[in-house]
C-alpha beads as a LAMMPS data file, in Angstrom:
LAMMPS data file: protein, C-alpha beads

78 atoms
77 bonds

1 atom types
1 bond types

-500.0 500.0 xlo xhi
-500.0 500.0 ylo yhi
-500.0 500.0 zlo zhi

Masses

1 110.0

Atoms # bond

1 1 1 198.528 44.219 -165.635
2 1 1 201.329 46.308 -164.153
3 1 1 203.807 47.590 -167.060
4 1 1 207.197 48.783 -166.054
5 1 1 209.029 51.345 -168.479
6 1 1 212.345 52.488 -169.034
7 1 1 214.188 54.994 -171.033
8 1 1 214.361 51.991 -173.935
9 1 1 210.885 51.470 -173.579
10 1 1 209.106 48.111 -172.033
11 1 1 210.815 46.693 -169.547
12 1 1 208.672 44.275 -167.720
13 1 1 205.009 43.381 -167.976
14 1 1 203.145 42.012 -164.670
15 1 1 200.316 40.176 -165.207
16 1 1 197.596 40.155 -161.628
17 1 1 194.447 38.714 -160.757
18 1 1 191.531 40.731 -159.347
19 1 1 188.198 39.974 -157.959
20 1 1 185.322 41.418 -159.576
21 1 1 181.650 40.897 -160.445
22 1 1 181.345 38.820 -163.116
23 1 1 177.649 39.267 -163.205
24 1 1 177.836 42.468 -163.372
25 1 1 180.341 42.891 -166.017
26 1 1 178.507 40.398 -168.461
27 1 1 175.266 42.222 -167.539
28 1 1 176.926 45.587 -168.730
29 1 1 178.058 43.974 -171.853
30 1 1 174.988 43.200 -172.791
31 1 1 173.226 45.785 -171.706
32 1 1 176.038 47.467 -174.256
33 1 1 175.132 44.989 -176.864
34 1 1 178.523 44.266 -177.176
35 1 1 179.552 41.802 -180.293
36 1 1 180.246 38.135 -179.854
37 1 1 178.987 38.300 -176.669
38 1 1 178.323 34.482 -176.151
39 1 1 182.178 34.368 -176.677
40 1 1 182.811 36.984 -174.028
41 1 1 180.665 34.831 -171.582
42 1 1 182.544 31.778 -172.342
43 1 1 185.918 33.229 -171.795
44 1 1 184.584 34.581 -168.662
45 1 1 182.489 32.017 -167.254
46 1 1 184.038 28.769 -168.245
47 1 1 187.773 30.228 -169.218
48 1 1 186.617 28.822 -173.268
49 1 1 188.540 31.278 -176.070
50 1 1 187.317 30.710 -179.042
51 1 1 189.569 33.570 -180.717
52 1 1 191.103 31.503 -182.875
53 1 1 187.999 30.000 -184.311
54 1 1 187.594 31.671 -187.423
55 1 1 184.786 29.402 -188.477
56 1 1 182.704 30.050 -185.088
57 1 1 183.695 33.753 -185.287
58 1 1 182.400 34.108 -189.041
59 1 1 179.041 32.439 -188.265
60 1 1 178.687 34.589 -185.503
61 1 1 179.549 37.833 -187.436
62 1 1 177.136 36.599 -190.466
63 1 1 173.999 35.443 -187.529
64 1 1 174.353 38.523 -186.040
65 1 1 175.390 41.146 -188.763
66 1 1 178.355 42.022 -187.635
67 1 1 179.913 41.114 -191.335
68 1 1 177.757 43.730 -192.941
69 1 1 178.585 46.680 -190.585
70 1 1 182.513 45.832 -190.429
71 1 1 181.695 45.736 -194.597
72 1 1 180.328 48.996 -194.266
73 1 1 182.656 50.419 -192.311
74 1 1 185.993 49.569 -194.112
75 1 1 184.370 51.138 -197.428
76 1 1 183.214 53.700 -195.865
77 1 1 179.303 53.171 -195.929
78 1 1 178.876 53.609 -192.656

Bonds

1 1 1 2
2 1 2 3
3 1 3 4
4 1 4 5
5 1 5 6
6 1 6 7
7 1 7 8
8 1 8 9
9 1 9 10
10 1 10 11
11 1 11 12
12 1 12 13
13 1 13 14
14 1 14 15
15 1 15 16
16 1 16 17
17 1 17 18
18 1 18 19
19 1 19 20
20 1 20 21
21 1 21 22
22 1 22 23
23 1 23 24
24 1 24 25
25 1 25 26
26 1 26 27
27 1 27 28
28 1 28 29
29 1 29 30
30 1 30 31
31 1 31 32
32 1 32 33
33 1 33 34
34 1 34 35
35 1 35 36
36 1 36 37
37 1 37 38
38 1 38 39
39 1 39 40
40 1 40 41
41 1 41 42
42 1 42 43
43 1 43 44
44 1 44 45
45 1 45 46
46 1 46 47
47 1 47 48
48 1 48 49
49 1 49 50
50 1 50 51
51 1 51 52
52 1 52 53
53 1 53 54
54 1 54 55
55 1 55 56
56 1 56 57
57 1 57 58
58 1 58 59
59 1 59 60
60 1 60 61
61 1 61 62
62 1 62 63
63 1 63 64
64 1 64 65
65 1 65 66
66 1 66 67
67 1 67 68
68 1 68 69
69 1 69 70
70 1 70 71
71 1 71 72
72 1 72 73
73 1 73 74
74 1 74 75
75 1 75 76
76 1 76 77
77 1 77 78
């Protein structure tokens, strides 16, 4: 994405398509362990986004844990 400012702030947004390694990218982010990764593949993979699907998204959080640390965090357990 190219953003264009001015004295007033945004002025124009340009969104562009790259190339890159998918492979590689879905490799890192799992080497990363990052969260909700099976939704991260589909978006990539099949162009699925599932981030409006709160009830996917909570069974997720609540398989993986990822209800108890945001828990923890936001009172400050963590």
């Amino acid at each position: 994405m190219i953003l264009e400012f001015d004295e007033k702030g945004l002025k124009d947004a340009d969104f562009r398509r790259v190339d890159y390694d998918i492979e590689a990218e879905l490799q890192l982010a799992k080497d990363l362990q990052l969260p909700y990764y099976q939704v991260y593949y589909e978006s990539l993979v099949n162009g699925i986004h599932h981030t409006h699907n709160q009830d996917l998204l909570h069974e997720i959080a609540q398989s993986q844990g990822h209800d108890v640390e945001l828990n923890d965090w936001l009172s400050g357990n963590s």
